[in-house]
N, C-alpha and C positions, 0 to 999 in steps of 0.2 A: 392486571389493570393498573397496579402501583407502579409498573414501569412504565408504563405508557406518561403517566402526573408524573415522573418523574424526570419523563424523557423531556415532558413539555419544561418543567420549570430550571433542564438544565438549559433547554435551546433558547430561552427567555434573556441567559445571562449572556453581556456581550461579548465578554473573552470565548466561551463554548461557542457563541455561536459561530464567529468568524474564525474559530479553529475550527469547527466542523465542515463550515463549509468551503475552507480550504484544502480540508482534507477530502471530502467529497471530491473538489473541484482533479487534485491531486489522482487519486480515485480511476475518475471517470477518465482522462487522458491518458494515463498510461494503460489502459484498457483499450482507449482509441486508437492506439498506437499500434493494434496489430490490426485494426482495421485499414491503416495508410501502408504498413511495411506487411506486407505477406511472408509467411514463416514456407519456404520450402520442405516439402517433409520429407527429408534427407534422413538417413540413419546416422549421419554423425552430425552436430549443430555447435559451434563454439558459445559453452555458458560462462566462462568467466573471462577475461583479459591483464593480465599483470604487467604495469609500465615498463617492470624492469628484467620478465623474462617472456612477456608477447603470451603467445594462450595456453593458458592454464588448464583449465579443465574441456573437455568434449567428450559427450551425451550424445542420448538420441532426441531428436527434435522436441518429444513431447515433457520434457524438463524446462523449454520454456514459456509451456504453460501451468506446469505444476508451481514452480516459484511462484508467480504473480496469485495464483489459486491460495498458494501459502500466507504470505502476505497477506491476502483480504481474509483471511480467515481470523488470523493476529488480529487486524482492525476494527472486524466485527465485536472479537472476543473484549478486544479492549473499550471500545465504545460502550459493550454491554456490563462491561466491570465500571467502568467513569457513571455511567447511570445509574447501577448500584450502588456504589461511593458519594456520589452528590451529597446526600444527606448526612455523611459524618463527616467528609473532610476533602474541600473543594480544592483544595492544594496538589491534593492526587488525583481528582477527577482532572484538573487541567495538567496535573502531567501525562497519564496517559491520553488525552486528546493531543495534545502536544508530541505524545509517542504516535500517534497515527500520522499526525502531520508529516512529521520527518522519516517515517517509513517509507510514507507513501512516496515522497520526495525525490527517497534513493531510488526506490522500485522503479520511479517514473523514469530516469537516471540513468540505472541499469537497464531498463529494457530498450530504453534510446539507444544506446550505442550497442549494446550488442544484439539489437538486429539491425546492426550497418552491417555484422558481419558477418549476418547469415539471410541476407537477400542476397 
């Protein structure tokens, strides 16, 4: 129940709130993203891309849903560590909200372009 008072009075603060809900916003799109790009379930899927040697790594399709699975696990964990922290030291609660933010960012990022090249 103290996380719950907790969770409320960190959403209360304007900085958490609008990282939060940028990171939500963050989140939920690169989630929607495989609802608009359909993943082929190919036994091989390009997961990474490198500028300066073209594709790096290739898996089988279902690594590109274990990454994104990974990620919101980090996000959950860090949201539930920033709720924890609230009370001693608001400087690290808004770094890790700030850590979710820019994960979520790349993840959104990385899953935009590399399923250009696996539709």
């Amino acid at each position: 129940m103290t996380i719950l008072r907790s969770a409320k009075v960190l959403y209360k603060d304007k900085l958490a709130f609008w990282l939060t809900n940028f990171s939500l916003l963050f989140i939920l799109s690169s989630w929607s993203v495989f609802l608009f790009k359909r993943v082929k379930p190919d036994p091989l899927a390009v997961i990474h891309v490198n500028i300066y040697s073209g594709i790096d790594v290739i898996a089988g399709h279902n690594w590109l849903f274990i990454i994104p699975a990974i990620f919101l696990a980090a996000s959950i964990l860090n949201f539930w560590l920033a709720i924890l922290l609230w009370t001693r030291s608001r400087l690290s609660a808004y770094l890790l909200l700030s850590t979710i933010l820019f994960i979520n960012l790349a993840l959104f990022l990385y899953l935009f372009t590399i399923l250009n090249y696996n539709t």
